[in-house]
C-alpha positions in Angstrom: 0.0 0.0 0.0 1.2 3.3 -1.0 0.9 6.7 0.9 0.4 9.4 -1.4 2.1 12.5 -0.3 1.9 14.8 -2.5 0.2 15.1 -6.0 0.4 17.3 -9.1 -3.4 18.0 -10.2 -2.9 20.6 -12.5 -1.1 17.9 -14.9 -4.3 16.1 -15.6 -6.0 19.5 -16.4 -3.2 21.0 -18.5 -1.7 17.3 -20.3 -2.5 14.4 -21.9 -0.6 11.5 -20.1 0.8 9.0 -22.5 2.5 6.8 -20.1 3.4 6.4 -16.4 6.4 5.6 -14.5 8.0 5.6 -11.2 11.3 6.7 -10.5 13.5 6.9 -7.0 14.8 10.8 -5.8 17.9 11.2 -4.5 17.2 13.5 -1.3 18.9 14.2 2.0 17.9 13.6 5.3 16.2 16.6 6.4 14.3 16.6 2.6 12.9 13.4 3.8 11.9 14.5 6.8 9.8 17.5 5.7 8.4 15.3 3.1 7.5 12.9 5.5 5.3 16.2 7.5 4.1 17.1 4.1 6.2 19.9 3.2 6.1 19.3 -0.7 4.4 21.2 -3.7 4.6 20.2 -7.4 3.0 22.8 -9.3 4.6 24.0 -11.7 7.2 21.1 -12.0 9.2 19.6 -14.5 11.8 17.0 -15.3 14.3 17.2 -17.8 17.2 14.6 -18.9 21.2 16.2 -19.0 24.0 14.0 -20.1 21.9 10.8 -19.5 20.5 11.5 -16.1 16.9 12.6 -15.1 15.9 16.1 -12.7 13.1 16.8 -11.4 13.2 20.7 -11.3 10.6 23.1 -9.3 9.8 20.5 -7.1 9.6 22.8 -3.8 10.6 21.0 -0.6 10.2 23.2 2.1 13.4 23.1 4.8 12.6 21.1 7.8 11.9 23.1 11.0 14.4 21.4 13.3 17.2 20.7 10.4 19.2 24.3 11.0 22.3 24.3 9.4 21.3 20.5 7.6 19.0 22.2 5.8 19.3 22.6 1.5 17.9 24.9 -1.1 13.9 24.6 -1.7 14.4 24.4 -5.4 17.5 22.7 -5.6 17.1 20.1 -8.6 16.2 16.6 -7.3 18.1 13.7 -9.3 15.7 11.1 -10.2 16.9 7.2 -9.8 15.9 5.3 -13.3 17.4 3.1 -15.8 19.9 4.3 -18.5 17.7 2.8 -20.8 14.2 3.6 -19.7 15.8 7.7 -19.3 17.1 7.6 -23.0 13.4 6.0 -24.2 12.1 9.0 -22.4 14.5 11.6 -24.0 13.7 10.0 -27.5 9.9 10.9 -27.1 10.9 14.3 -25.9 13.0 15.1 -28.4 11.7 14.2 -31.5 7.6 13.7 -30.7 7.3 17.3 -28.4 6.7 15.6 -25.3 7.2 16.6 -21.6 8.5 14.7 -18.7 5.8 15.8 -15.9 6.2 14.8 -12.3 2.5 13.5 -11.4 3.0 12.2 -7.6 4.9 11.8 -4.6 4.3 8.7 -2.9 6.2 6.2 -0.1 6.7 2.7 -1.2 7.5 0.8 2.2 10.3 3.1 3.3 11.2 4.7 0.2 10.1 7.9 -1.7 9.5 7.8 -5.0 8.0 9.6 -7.7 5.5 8.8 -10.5 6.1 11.0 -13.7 4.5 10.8 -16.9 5.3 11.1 -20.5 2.8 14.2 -21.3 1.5 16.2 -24.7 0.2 19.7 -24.0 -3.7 20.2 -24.1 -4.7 23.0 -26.5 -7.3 25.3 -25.0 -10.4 23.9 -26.7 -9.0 20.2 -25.0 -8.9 21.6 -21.7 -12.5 22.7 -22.4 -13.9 19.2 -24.1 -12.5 17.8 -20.7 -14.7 20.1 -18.5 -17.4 19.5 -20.5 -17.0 15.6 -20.2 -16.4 15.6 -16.7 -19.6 18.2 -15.9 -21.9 15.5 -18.3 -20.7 12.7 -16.3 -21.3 14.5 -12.6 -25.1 15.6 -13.9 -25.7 11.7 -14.9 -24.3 10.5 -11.8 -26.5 12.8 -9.4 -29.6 11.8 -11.8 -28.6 7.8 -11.3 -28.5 8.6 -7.4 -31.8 10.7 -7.5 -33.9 7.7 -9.1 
């Protein structure tokens, strides 16, 4: 069972998500710790691949109140812990299809975080509004199913 920590609802909203994966973070100890109190935000985050490795960037961590001098940047770029080959299958799609590597969640697998990204297209305006439109249909027809 997996505790979900933190998650990124605005990608659903603003992307199409092609495909899903999960990746470790590399993070200290007092990173840990204020993601463990729930001290984590992922709007407006990205990931992007340099020289074969993956980085989660905007991923704010807020410093942990009793980690003083322990403490690291906010915004610091997280590495993310994936295989070579599974990094240079995403940086294929990135590269020559126009995807974007989206962090999606922030979760605890036994005693470990990790981090589900997705393989994302960007939604045009009139998506983001067939999507709203879907979603307000289905409510309407669930509160009539419940009503009769």
């Amino acid at each position: 069972m997996n505790k979900i920590l933190a998650q990124n609802r605005a990608a659903n909203h603003n992307y199409f998500i092609e495909d899903r994966y999960e990746a470790g973070i590399e993070l200290f100890g007092t990173e840990v710790k204020s993601i463990r109190a729930g001290n984590l935000n992922l709007k407006d985050s990205y990931c992007r691949i340099t020289k074969d490795e993956l980085y989660a960037e905007n991923v704010h961590i807020s410093p942990y109140e009793k980690g003083n001098i322990f403490n690291r940047d906010p915004l610091r770029p997280k590495r993310l812990l994936m295989h070579k080959k599974e990094i240079r299958k995403l940086q294929a799609a990135v590269t020559r299809e126009g995807y974007t590597i989206v962090p999606l969640s922030v979760y605890l697998k036994k005693a470990l975080v990790k981090m589900e990204i997705g393989l994302c297209k960007g939604k045009k305006l009139y998506d983001k509004r067939d999507s709203i439109a879907k979603k307000d249909s289905e409510r309407r027809i669930q509160r009539r199913m419940k009503q009769s």
